[in-house]
N, C-alpha and C positions, 0 to 999 in steps of 0.2 A: 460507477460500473467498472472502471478502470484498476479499482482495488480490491474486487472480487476476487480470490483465487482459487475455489471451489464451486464452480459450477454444477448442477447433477448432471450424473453421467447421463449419455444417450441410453437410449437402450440398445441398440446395434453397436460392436466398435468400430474404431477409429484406424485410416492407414494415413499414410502419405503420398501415393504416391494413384495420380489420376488413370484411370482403369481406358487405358487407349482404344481395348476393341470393346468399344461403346457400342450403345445400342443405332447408332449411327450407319452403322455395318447391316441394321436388321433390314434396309431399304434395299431395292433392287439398282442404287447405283454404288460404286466401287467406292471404297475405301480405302486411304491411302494407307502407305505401311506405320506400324507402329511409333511416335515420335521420341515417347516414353516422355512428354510435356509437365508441364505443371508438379513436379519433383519441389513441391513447399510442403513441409512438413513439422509437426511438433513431437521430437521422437517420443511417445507416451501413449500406452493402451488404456482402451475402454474396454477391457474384458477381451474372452476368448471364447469363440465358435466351439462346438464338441468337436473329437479326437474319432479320428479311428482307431481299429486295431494296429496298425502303425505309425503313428499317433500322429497323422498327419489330418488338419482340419476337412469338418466334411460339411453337409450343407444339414442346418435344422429344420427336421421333418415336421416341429408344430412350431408354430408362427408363435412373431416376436408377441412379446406383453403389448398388445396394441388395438385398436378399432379396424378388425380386420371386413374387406369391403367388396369383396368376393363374392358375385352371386354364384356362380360355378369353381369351387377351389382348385387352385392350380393342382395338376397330377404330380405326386410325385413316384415316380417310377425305379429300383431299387436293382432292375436286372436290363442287362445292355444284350439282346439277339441280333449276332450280323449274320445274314443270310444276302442270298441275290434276289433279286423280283423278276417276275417269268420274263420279262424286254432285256432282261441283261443287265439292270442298274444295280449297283449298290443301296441295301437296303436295312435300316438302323427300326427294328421294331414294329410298327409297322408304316413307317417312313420310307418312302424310296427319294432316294438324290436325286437330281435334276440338273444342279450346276452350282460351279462357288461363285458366288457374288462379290467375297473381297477374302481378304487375307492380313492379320497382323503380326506381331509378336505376340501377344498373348495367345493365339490360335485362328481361326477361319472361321468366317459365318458360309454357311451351304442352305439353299433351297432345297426344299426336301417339300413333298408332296403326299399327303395323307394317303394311303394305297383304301381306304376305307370310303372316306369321304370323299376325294381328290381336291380338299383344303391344302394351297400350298403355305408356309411355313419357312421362315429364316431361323434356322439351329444354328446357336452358339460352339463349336467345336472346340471343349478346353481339356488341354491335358497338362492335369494337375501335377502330376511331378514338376513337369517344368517350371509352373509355377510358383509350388512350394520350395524353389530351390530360389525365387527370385527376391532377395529379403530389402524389406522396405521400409523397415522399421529393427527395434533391438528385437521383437517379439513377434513380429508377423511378418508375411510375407504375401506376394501379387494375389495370388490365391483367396488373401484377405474382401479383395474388392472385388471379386467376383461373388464370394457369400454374400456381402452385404445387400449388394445387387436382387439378387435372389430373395433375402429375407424381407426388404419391403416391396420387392414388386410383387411378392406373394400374398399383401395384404391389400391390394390397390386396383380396384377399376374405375376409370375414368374415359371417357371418349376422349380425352385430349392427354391421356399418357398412355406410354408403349404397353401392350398385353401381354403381360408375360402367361403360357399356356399349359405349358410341363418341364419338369426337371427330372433327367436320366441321370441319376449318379446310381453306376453299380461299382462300389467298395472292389469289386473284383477286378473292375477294366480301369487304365487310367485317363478315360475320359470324361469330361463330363459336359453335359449337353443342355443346355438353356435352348429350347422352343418357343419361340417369340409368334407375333402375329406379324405374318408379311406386309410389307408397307408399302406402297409401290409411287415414289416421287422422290423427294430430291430435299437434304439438311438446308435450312435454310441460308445457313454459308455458301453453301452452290448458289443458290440462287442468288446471294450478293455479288457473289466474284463473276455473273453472267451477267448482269443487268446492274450492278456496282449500286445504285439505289431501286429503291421500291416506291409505286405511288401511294399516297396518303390514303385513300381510299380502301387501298390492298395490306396495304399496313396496321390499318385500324382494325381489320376481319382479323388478322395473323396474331395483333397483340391482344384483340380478345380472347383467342383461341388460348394464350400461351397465361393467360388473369384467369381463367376459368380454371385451368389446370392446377396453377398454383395456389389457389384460393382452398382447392380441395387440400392438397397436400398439405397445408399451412393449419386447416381446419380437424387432420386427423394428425397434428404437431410433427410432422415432416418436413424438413428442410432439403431445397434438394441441393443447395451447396457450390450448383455451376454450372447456372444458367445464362447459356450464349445460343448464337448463332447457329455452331456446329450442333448444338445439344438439341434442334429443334427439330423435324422431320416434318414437312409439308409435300401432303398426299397428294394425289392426283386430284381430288376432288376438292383440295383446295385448305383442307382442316390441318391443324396445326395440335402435333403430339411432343410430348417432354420426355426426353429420353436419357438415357445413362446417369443413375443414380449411385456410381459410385466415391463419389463426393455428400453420399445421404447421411442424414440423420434425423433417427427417429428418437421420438421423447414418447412418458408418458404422461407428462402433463402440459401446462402451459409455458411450463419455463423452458426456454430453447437456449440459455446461454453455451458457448462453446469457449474453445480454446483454441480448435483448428481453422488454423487458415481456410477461404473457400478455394477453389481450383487453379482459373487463369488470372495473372496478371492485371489485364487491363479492365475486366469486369468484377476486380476487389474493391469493397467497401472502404473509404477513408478508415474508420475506425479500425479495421484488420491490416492497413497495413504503413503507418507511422512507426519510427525507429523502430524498423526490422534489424533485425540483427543477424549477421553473413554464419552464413554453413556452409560447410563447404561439401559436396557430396560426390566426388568421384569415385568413392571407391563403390555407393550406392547406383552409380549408374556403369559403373564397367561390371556389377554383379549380373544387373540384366541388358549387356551389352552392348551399349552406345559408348563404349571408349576411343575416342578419337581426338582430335588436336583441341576444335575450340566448338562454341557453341553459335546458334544461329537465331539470331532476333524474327520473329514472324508477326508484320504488321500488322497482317489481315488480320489477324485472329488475339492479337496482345499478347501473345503467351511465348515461348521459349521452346525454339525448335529442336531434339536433343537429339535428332535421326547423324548429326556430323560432332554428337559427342557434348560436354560443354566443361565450366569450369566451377562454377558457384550458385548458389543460390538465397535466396534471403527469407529468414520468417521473424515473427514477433510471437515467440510463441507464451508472455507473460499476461497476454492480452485476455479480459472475457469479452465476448459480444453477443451481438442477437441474432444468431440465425436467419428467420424471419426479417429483420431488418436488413441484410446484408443480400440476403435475395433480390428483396423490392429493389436495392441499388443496383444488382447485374440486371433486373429485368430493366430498368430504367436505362443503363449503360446499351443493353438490346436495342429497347427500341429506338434509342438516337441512329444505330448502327445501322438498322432496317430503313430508317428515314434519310438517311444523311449519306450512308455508304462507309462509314469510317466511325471510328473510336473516338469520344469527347476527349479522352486521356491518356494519350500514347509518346511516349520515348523508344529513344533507339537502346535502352539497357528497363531491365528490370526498377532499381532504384531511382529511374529517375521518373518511371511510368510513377512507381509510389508517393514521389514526390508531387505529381504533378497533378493525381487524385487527391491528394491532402489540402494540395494549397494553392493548384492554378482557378479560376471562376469558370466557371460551365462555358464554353463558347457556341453562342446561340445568333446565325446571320442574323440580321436587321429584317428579312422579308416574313421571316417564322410566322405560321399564322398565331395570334396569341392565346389561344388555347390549346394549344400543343406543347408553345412555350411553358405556358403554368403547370401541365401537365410534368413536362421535362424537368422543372427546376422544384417540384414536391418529390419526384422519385430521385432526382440527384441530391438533393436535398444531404448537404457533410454530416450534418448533423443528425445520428439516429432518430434520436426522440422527437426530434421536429418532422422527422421521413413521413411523407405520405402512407397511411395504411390502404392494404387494398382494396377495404372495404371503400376507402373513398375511390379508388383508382376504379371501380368498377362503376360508379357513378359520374364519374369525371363529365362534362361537359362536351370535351373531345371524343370522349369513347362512348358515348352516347348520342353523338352525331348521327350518325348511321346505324341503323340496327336496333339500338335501344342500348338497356345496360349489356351490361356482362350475367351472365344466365350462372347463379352462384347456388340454386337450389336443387343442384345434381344429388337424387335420392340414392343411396348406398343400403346396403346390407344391414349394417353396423347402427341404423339409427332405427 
């Protein structure tokens, strides 16, 4: 596999640099400020999104070459009306505001409330210049990983990933607006850093939720690239949805080999991340404005805090690997996280986290019950080809303790 170095392309392209105001932001709890994190990159394009008339990228109004699964096709909306609503709000179409829920660098998510239906709604608020000015590659820029976003969530329903509802880009304003389904609970990171572990019982509901989801995406050759903690969003009622797909990749067939690193740190696959080799990227992050002295190691979460600036960073970009296999290993790095409260494989620097995924042993207390254990050491499992599929992972012993299996024959459109 190693000597691969023509992989086929995805069908969506490729950025570098992790899409901060994540769907994360779509819940009604706050979002911290932009980190501008996970800056691994392999500088090389998979293609390019259409141009406007300024020839600045726009979003594609008919969906990627793909099994699109949509029983109501996302809107896409081509004209932006700002008027007021009779109470005095601010009011985007016919959306009236209600309140900002968070705020990043890339732009603001706002509660906005159907004046029709009174469905309320988390709208992404991006203004695109800014972004197109944020370059993150020799050939794209921020802007990239907000299209991507768009193009496969426009082909994707699932009860256990984010709904994306309509897309406002009018050519004419420079905003552009992602209309999400309001989610009303808390990333499942909040919920670690409030309760630091979770009981096994509640863990078992959360990783079904997060098997079912990926099972789907996996089955219409979607990779989502960076699956953690933060990227989870668990509702009020308790259901578990997969969010921010700006680390996506969509194929058309069954071959998912890649080239790009997945997102964070401490939820990379051994095979993604051996003799990485150093880049150094400041002049990439003082372009979208984190220039400052030095950079800041973030435990919680494995990744690279870049809000106080940084210095370097490492990829392997000669690498091919499997998508799909690299996933099951963040889901499997999750759910230790969810059990345990912490990361199987964590240093206080990037390369040393990489090391210690390549080559330290899984640490598993003595008390583990032993089906959670077997469960843990097929999904950690160094070795791809020997990795647990998730077709077994949904029959597992342990995840069929409770409940039954994993519910994998979610009917879509597309079949």
């Amino acid at each position: 596999m190693t000597n691969q170095r023509n992989p086929k392309r995805p069908v969506l392209p490729m950025t570098c640099a992790s899409n901060q105001f994540s769907q994360e932001c779509a819940s009604n709890i706050g979002c911290p400020q932009d980190d501008a994190e996970n800056i691994f990159y392999h500088n090389f394009s998979y293609g390019d999104f259409p141009v406007d008339k300024n020839g600045q990228q726009s979003i594609p109004y008919s969906p990627r070459k793909a099994q699109n699964c949509k029983k109501i096709p996302v809107t896409v909306t081509t004209f932006v009306r700002h008027t007021k609503h009779s109470n005095g709000r601010k009011k985007i179409n016919e959306y009236v505001k209600e309140r900002k829920i968070s705020h990043g660098s890339y732009g603001k998510v706002v509660l906005y409330r159907n004046s029709n239906s009174g469905t309320p709604y988390a709208i992404k608020v991006i203004c695109k210049s800014r972004l197109h000015k944020f370059r993150v590659t020799g050939s794209e820029t921020a802007m990239t990983d907000v299209l991507r976003e768009v193009s496969i969530l426009k082909t994707l329903e699932h009860p256990n990933i984010i709904n994306l509802v309509e897309v406002i880009d009018d050519q004419k304003s420079d905003y552009l607006y992602m209309v999400l389904e309001y989610v009303e609970g808390s990333t499942m990171s909040k919920i670690l850093e409030t309760k630091e572990r979770i009981d096994e019982t509640t863990a078992r509901r959360y990783f079904k939720d997060v098997i079912a989801g990926l099972i789907f995406l996996h089955q219409h050759n979607i990779v989502h690239g960076d699956i953690k903690p933060e990227n989870l969003l668990v509702t009020t009622s308790g259901r578990v949805k997969i969010v921010d797909f700006s680390f996506g990749h969509a194929f058309e067939d069954d071959n998912d080999e890649l080239w790009r690193c997945p997102g964070t740190p401490a939820f990379t696959a051994p095979e993604c991340c051996s003799d990485r080799k150093h880049v150094h990227i400041l002049q990439i992050l003082s372009s979208v404005g984190f220039w400052n002295s030095e950079a800041r190691w973030c435990r919680e979460f494995g990744m690279y805090n870049y809000k106080n600036g940084c210095e370097d960073s490492w990829i392997k970009p000669d690498t091919v690997y499997h998508g799909k296999a690299a996933d099951i290993w963040a889901v499997g790095v999750t759910l230790y996280s969810i059990v345990f409260g912490f990361c199987p494989f964590l240093a206080d620097s990037v390369p040393d986290t990489f090391d210690k995924i390549v080559n330290s042993p899984l640490p598993l207390p003595e008390e583990i019950d032993s089906e959670l254990k077997d469960l843990l050491q097929g999904l950690l499992c160094k070795d791809p080809m020997q990795r647990i599929t998730l077709d077994d992972v949904a029959e597992h012993p342990w995840v069929v303790k409770e409940g039954g299996p994993v519910p994998t024959n979610f009917l879509c459109s597309c079949r």
